[in-house]
N, C-alpha and C positions, 0 to 999 in steps of 0.2 A: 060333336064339333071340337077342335081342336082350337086354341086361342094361340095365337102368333105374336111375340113380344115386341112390344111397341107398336103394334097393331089394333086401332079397335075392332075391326074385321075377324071374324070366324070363315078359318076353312074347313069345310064337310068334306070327311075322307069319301075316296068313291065307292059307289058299290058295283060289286063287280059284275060282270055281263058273266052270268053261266053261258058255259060254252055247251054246244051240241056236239051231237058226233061227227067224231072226225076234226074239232075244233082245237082250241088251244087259246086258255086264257093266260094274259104276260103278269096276271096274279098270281098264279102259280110258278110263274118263274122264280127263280133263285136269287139272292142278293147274300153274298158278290156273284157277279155275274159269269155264269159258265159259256164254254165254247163247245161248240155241237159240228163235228162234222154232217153234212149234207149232200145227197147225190142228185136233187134237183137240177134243172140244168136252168143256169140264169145264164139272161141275155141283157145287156146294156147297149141302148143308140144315142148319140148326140149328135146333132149335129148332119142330121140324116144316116147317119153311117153306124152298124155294127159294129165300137169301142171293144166289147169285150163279151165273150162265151165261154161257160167253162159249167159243168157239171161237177166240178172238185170243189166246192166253198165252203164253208164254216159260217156257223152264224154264233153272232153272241146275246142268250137269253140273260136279260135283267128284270127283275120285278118290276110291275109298269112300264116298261119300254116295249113297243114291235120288236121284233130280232132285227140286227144291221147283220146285213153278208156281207164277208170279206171274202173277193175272189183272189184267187194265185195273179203274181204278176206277170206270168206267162201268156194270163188269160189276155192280157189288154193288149191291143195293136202296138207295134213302134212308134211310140211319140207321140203316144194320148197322154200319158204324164209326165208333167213338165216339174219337177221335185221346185219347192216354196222354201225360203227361209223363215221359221217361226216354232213353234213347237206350244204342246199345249200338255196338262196332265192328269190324268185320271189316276184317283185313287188305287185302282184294281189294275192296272192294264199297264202304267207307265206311261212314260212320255211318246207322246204322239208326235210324229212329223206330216207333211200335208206335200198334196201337191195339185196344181193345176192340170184340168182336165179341158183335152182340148180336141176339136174334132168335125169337121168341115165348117171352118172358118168358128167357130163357135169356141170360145175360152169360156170354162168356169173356176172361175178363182178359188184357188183351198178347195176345188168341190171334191176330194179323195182325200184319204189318211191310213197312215200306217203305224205301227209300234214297230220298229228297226231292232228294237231291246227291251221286248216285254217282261214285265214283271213274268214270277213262277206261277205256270199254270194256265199261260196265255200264249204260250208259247209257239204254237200254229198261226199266229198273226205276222212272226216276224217276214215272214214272203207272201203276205195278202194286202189287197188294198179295199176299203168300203167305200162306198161313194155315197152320197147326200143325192136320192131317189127326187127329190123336189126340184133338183137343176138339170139333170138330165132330161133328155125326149123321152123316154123310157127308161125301165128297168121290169123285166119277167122274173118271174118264177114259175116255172115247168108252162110256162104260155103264159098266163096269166099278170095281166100289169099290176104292177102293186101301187097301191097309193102311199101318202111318205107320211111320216108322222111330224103332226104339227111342232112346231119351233124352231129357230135356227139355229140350236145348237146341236140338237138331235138327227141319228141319220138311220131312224125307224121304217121298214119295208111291212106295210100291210097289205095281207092278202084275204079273202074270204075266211082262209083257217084260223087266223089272230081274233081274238076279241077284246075287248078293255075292260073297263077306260083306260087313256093312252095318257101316260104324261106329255107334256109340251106344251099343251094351248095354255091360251090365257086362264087362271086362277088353277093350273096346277104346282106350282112352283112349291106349295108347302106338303107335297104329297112325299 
């Protein structure tokens, strides 16, 4: 156990889910966090409707995170993103910009982001967008619907091949 300052609480680091075959544990992932291109083909619905397709996406592996895919902007319909005033910053990545996703009568606020001017190294981000998999109707990978990883700041896509534990729920915050 780890002791937390000005905390009397102890947080237990987790242990990790050995992965099976075929699997992929996000403890073995890397920190700072790399981008992977990927030839799965994701599918994104809000709204009732087909948002976005694209078999060209990148995902960004971080230690204890799901990967978040970032599809091409190409991939999304005309005027599923509504670009947000606001900006947020990640150590590794840069400043993020956000936009509202929007798509038979359905608005999700900030639910997309983008790096317009990624740090080195990241640089495949600057024409992708990742969406927050929790607001959406769906989100696929090669069929397959992924569940989202817990927390709202996180925009983690789990699939049977991810294992953990996943940062985001409550009492990971000192992981």
């Amino acid at each position: 156990m780890v002791p937390v300052p000005g905390n009397s609480q102890f947080f237990r680091r987790p242990k990790p889910v050995k992965p099976k075959a075929g699997q992929e544990s996000v403890w073995d992932y890397p920190r700072p966090p790399r981008v992977e291109p990927r030839s799965e083909r994701i599918v994104v619905r809000l709204g009732g409707q087909v948002i976005a397709d694209s078999a060209h996406a990148v995902r960004v592996l971080e230690t204890s995170h799901p990967p978040v895919y970032y599809l091409p902007l190409d991939a999304f319909r005309s005027g599923v993103l509504v670009p947000r005033e606001g900006t947020s910053f990640c150590e590794f990545k840069g400043e993020a910009s956000y936009f509202d996703v929007v798509a038979g009568g359905v608005v999700v606020r900030r639910g997309g982001w983008t790096y317009p001017q990624p740090a080195r190294g990241f640089e495949a981000l600057s024409s992708r967008v990742a969406l927050y998999p929790e607001h959406m109707d769906s989100c696929e990978v090669d069929g397959e619907q992924v569940t989202f990883q817990e927390g709202s700041f996180y925009g983690g896509w789990i699939t049977h091949r991810i294992v953990g534990p996943f940062k985001g729920g409550p009492g990971t915050s000192g992981w």
